[in-house]
MMTF fields as JSON, N, C-alpha, C and O atoms, coordinates in Angstrom:
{
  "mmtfVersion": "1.0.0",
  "mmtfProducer": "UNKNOWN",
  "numBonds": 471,
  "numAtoms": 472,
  "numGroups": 118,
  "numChains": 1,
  "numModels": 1,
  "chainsPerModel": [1],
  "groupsPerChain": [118],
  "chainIdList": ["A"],
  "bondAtomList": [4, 2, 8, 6, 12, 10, 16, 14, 20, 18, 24, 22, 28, 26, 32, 30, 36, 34, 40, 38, 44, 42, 48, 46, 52, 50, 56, 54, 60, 58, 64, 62, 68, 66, 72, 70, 76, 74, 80, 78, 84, 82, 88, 86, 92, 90, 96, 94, 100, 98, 104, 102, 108, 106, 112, 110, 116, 114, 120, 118, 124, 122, 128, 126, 132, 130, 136, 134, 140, 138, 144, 142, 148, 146, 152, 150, 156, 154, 160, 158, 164, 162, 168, 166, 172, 170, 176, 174, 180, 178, 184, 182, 188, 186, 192, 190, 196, 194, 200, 198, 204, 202, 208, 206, 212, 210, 216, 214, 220, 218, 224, 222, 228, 226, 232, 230, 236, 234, 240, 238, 244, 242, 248, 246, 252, 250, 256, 254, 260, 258, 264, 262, 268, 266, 272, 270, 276, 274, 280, 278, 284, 282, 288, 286, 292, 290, 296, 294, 300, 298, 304, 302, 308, 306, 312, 310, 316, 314, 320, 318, 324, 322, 328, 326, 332, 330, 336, 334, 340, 338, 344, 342, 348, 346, 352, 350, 356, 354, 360, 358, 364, 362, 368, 366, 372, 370, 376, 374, 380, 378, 384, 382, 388, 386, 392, 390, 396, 394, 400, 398, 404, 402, 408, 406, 412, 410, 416, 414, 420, 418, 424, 422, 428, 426, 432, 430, 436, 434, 440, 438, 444, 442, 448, 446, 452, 450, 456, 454, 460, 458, 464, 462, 468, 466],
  "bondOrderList": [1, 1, 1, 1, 1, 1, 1, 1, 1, 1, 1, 1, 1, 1, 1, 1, 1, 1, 1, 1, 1, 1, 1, 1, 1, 1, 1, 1, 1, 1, 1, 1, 1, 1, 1, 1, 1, 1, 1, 1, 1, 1, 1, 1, 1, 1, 1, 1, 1, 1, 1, 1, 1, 1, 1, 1, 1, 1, 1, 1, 1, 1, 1, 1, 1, 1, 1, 1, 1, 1, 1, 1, 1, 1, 1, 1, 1, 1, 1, 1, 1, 1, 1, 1, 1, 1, 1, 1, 1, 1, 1, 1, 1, 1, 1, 1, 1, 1, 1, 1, 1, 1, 1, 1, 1, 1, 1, 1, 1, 1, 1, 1, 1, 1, 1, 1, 1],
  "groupList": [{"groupName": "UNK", "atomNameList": ["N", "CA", "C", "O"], "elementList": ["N", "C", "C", "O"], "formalChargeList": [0, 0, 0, 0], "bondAtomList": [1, 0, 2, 1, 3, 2], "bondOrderList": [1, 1, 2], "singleLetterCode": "X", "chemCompType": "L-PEPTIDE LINKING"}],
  "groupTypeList": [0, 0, 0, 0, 0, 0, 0, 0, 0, 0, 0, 0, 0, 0, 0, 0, 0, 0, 0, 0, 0, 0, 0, 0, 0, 0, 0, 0, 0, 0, 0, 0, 0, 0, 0, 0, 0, 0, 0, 0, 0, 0, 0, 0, 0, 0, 0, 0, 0, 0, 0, 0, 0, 0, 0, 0, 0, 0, 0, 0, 0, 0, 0, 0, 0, 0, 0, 0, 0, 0, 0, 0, 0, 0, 0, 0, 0, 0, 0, 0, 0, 0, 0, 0, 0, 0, 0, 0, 0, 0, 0, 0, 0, 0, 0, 0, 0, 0, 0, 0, 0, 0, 0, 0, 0, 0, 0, 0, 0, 0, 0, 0, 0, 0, 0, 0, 0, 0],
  "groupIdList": [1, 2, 3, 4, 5, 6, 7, 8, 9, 10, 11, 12, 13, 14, 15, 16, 17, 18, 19, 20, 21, 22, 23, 24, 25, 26, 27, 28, 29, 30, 31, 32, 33, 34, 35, 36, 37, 38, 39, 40, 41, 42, 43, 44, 45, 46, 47, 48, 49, 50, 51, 52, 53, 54, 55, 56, 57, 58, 59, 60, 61, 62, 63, 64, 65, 66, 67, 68, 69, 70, 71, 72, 73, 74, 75, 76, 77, 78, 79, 80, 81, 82, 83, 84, 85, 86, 87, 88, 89, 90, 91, 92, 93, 94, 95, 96, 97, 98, 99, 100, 101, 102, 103, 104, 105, 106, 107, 108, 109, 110, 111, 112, 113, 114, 115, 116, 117, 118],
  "secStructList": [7, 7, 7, 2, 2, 2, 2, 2, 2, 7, 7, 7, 7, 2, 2, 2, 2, 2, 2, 2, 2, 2, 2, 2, 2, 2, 2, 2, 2, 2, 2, 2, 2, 2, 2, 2, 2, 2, 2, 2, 2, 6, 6, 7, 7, 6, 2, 2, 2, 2, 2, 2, 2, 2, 2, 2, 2, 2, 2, 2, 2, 2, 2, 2, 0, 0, 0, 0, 0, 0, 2, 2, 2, 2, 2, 6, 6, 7, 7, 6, 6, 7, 7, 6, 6, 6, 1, 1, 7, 2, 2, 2, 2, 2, 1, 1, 1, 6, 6, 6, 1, 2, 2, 2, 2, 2, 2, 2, 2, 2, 2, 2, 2, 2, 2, 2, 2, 7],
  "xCoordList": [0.848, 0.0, 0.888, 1.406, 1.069, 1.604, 1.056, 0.114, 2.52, 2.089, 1.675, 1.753, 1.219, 0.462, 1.958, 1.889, 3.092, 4.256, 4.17, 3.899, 4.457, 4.066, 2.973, 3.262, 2.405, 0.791, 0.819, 0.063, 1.703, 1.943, 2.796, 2.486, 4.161, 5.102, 4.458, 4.698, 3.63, 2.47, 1.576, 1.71, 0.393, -0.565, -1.744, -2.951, -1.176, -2.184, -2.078, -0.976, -3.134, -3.266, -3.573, -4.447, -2.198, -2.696, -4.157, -4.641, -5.024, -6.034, -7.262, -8.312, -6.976, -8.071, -7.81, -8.708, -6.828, -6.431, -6.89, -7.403, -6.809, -6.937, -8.174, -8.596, -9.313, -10.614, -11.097, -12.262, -10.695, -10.706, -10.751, -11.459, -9.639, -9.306, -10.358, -10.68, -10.799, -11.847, -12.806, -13.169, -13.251, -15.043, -14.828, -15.277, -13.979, -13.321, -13.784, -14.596, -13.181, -13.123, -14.616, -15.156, -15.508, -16.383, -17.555, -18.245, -17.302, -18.455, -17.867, -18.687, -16.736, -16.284, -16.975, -17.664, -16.691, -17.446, -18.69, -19.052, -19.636, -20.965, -21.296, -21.755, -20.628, -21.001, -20.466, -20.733, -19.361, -19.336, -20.288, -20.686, -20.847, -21.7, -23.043, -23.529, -23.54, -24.456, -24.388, -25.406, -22.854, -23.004, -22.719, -22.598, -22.599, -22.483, -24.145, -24.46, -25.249, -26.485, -26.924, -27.532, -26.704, -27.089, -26.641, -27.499, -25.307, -24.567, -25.372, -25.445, -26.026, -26.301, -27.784, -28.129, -28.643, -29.813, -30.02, -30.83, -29.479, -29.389, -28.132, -27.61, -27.858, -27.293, -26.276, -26.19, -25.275, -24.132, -23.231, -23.387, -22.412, -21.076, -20.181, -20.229, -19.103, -17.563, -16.939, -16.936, -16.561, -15.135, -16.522, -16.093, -18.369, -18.595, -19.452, -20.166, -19.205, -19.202, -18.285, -18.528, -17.385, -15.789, -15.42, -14.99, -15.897, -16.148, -16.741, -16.355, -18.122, -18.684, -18.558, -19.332, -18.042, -17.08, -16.453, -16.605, -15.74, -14.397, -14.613, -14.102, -15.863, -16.277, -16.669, -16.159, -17.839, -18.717, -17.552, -17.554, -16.853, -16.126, -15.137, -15.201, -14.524, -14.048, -14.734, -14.484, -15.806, -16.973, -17.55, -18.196, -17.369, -17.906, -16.699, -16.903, -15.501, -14.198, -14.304, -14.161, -14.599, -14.753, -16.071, -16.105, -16.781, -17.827, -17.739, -18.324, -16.72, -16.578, -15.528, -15.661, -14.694, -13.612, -14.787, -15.133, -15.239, -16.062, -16.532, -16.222, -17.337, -18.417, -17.642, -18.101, -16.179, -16.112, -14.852, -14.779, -13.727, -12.512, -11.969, -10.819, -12.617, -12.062, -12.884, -11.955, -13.994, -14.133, -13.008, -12.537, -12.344, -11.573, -10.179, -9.362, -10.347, -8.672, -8.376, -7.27, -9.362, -8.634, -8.832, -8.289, -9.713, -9.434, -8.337, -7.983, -7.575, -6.508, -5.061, -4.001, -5.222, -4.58, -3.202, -2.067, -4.422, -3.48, -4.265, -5.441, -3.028, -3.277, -4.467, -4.778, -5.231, -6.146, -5.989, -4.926, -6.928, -6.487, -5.464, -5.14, -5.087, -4.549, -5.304, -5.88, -4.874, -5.734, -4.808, -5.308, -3.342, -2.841, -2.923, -2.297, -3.819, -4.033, -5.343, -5.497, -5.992, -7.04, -6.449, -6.477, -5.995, -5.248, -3.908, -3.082, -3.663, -2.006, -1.511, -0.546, -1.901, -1.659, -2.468, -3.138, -2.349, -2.891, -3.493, -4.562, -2.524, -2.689, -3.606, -4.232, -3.9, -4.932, -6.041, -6.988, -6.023, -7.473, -8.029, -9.186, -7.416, -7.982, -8.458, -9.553, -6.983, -7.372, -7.388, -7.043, -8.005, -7.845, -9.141, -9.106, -10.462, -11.528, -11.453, -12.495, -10.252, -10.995, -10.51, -11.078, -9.738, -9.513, -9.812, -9.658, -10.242, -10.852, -11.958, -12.103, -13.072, -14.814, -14.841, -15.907, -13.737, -13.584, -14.605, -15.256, -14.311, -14.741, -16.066, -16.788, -16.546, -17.938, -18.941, -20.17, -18.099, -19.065, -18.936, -19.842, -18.252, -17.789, -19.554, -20.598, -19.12, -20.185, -21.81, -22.657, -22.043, -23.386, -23.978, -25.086, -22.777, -22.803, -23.412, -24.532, -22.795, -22.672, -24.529, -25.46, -24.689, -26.101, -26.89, -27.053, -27.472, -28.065, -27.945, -29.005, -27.254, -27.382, -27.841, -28.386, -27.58, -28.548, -29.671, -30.51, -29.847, -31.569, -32.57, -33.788, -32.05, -32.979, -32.958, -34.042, -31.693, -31.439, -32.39, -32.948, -32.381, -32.699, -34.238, -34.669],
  "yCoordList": [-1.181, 0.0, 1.236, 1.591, 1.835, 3.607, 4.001, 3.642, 5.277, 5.702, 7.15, 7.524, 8.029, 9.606, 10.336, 11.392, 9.817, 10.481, 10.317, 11.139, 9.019, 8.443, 9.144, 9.898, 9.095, 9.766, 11.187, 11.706, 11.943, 13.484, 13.713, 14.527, 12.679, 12.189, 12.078, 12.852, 11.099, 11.111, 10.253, 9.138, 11.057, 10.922, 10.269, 10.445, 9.562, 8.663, 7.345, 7.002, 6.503, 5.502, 4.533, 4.625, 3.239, 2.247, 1.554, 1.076, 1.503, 0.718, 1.57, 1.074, 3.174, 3.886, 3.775, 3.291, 4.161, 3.868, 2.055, 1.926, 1.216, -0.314, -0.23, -0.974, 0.722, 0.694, 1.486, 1.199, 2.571, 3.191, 2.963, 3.256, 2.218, 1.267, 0.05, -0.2, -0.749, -1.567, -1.023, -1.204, -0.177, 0.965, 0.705, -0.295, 1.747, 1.78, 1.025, 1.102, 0.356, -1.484, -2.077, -2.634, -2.143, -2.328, -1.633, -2.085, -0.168, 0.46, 0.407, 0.377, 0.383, -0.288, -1.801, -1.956, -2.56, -3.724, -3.652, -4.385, -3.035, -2.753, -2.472, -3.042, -1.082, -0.204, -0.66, -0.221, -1.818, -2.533, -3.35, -3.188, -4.487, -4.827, -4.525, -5.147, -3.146, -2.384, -1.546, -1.202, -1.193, -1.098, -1.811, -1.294, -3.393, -4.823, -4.812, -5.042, -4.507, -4.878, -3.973, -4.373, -2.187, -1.1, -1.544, -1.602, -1.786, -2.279, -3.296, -2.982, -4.656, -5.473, -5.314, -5.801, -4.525, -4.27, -3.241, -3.458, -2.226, -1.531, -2.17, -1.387, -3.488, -3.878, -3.487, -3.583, -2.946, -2.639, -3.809, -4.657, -4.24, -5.01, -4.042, -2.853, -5.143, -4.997, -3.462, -3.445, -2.543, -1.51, -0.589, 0.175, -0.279, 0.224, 0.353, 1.297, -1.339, -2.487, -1.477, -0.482, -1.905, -1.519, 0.14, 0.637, 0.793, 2.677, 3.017, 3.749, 2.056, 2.637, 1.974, 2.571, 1.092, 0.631, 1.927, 2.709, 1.656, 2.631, 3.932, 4.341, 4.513, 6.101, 6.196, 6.888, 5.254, 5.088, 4.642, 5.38, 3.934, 3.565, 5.024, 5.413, 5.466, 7.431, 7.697, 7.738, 7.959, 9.111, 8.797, 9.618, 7.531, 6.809, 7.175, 7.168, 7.459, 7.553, 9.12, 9.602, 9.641, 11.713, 11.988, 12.976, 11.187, 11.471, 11.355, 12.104, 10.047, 9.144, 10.444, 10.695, 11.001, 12.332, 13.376, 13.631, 13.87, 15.026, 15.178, 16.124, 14.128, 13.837, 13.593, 14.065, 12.615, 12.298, 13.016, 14.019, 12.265, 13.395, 14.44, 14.547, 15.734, 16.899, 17.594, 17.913, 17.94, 18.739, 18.542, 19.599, 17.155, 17.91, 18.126, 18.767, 16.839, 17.508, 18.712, 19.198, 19.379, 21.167, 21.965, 23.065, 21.388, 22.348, 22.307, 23.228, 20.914, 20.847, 21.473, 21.389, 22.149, 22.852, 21.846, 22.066, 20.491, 19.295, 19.784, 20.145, 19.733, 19.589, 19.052, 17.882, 19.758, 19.375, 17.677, 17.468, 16.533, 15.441, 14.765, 13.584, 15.363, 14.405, 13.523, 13.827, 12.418, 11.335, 10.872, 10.363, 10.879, 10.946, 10.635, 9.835, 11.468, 11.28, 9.964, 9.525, 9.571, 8.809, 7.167, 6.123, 7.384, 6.248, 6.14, 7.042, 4.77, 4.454, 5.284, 5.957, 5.508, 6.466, 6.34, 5.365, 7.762, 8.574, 7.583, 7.661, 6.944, 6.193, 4.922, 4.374, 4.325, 3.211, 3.428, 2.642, 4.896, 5.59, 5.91, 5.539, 6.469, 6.89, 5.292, 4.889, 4.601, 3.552, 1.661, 0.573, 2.208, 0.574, 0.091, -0.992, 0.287, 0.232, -0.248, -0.809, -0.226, -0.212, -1.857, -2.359, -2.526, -3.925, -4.947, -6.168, -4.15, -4.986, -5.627, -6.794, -4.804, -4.762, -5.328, -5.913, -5.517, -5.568, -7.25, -7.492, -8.191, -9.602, -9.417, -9.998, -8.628, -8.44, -7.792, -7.829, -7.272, -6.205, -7.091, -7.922, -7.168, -8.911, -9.513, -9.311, -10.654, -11.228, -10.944, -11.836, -9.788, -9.044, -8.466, -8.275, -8.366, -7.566, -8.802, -8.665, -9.861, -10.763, -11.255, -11.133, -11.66, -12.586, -11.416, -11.71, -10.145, -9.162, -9.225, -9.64, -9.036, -9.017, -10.265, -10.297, -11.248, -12.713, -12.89, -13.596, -12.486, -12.439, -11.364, -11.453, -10.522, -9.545, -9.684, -9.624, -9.991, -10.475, -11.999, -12.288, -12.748, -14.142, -14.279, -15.36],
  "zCoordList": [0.0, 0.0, 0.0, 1.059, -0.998, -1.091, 0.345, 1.052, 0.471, 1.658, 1.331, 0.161, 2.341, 1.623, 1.112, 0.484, 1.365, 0.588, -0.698, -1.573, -0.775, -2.295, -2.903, -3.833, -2.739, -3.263, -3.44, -4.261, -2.678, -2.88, -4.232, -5.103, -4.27, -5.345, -6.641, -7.568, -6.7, -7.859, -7.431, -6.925, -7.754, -7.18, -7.994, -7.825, -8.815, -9.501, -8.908, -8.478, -8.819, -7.934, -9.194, -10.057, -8.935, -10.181, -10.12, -11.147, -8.561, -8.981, -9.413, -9.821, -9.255, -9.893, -11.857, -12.545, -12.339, -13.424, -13.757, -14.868, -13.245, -13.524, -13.692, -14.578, -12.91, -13.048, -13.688, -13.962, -14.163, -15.559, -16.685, -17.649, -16.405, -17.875, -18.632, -19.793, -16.77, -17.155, -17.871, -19.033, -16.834, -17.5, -18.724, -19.285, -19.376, -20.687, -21.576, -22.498, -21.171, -22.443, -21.908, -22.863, -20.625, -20.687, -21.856, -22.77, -21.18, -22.731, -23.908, -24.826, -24.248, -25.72, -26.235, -27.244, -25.516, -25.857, -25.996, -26.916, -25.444, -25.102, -27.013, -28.003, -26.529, -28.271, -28.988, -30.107, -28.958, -30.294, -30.801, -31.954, -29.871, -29.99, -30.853, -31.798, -30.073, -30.398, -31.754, -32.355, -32.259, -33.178, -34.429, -35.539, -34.048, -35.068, -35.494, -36.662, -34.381, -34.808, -35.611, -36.603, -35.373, -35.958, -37.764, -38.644, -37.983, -38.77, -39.836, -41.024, -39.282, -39.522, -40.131, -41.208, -39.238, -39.839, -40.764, -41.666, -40.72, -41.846, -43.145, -43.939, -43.141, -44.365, -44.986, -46.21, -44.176, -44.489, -44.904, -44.025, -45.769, -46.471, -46.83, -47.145, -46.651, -47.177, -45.927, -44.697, -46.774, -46.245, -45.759, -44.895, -45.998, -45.284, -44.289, -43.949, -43.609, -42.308, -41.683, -41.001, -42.022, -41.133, -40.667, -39.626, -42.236, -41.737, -40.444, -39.532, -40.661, -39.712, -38.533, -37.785, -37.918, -36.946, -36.25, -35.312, -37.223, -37.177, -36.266, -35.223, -37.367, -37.223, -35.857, -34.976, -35.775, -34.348, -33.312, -32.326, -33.282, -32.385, -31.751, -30.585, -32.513, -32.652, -31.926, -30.722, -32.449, -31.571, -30.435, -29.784, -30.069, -29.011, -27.684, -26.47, -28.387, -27.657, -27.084, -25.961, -28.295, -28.107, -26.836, -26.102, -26.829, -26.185, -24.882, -24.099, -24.431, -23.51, -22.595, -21.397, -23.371, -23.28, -22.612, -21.459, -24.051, -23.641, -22.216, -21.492, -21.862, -20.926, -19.317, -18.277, -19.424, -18.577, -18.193, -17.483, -18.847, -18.543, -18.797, -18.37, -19.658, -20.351, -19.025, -18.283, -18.436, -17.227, -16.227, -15.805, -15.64, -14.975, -14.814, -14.153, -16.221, -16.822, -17.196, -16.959, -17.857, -18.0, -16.833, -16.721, -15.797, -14.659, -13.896, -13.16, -14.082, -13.585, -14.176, -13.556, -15.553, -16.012, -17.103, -17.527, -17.154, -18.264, -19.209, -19.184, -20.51, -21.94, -22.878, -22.656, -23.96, -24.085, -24.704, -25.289, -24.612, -25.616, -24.269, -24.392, -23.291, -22.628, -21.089, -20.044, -21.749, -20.289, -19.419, -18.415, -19.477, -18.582, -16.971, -16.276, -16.699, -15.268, -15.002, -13.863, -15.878, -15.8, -16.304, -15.652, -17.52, -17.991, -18.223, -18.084, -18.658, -18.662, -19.816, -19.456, -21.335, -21.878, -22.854, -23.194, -23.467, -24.27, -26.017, -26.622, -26.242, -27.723, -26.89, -27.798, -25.76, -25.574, -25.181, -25.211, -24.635, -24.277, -25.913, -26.113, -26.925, -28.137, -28.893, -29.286, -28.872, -29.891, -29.356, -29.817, -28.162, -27.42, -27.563, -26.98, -28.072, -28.393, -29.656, -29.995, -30.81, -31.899, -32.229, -33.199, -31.666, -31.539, -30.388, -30.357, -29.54, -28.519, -28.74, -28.377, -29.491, -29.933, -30.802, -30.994, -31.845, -33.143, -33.624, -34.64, -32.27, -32.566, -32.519, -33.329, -31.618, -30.773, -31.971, -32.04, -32.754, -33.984, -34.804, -34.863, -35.34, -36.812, -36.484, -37.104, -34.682, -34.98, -34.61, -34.649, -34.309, -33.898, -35.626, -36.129, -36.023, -37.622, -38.44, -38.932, -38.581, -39.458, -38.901, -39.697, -37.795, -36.615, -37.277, -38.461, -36.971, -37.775, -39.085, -39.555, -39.8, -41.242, -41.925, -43.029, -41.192, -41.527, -40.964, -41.523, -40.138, -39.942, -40.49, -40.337, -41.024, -42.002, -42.857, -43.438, -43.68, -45.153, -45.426, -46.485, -44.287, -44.739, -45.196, -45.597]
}
């Protein structure tokens, strides 16, 4: 257990970050999911399946920012775009969603698009 020295030193705590991280990848999976079915019933194939993955998965990330960590990361006077203090870094908070979900959308995409098509 860090002691309150440590914690003055830097003051990010690995199991708040560990549970950050989970959330994270929890609503990533969620909205991948959710957006394999969106995907699937409106009949999307090929590269623009995957766009809109892609896109939604982005915006799902900006929102997740907007909403949760940009209030009090800029009050704390950190850089805009930086998560830093919330997560381990900056490139797995933006793009750790877009291969994690990736299985979860494939097969929600593929289960939807065969039951409307069929």
């Amino acid at each position: 257990m860090p002691t309150e020295k440590e914690f003055q030193i830097s003051p990010i705590v690995p199991e708040s970050v560990m549970h950050n991280t989970k959330a994270l990848s929890n609503l990533q999976t969620l909205t991948a999911s959710i957006f394999g079915a969106a995907a699937g019933i409106l009949g999307l194939e090929s590269y623009s399946g995957f766009l809109f993955y892609f896109v939604f998965t982005l915006l799902t990330a900006v929102l997740y920012y907007t909403i949760r960590v940009a209030p009090t990361s800029l009050k704390a006077d950190h850089p805009i775009f930086d998560t830093s203090r919330y997560f381990r870094s900056s490139f797995e908070f933006w793009t750790g969603g877009l291969l994690n979900g990736l299985a979860g959308y494939i097969l929600t995409w593929t289960l939807f698009y065969g039951l409307v098509r069929a």
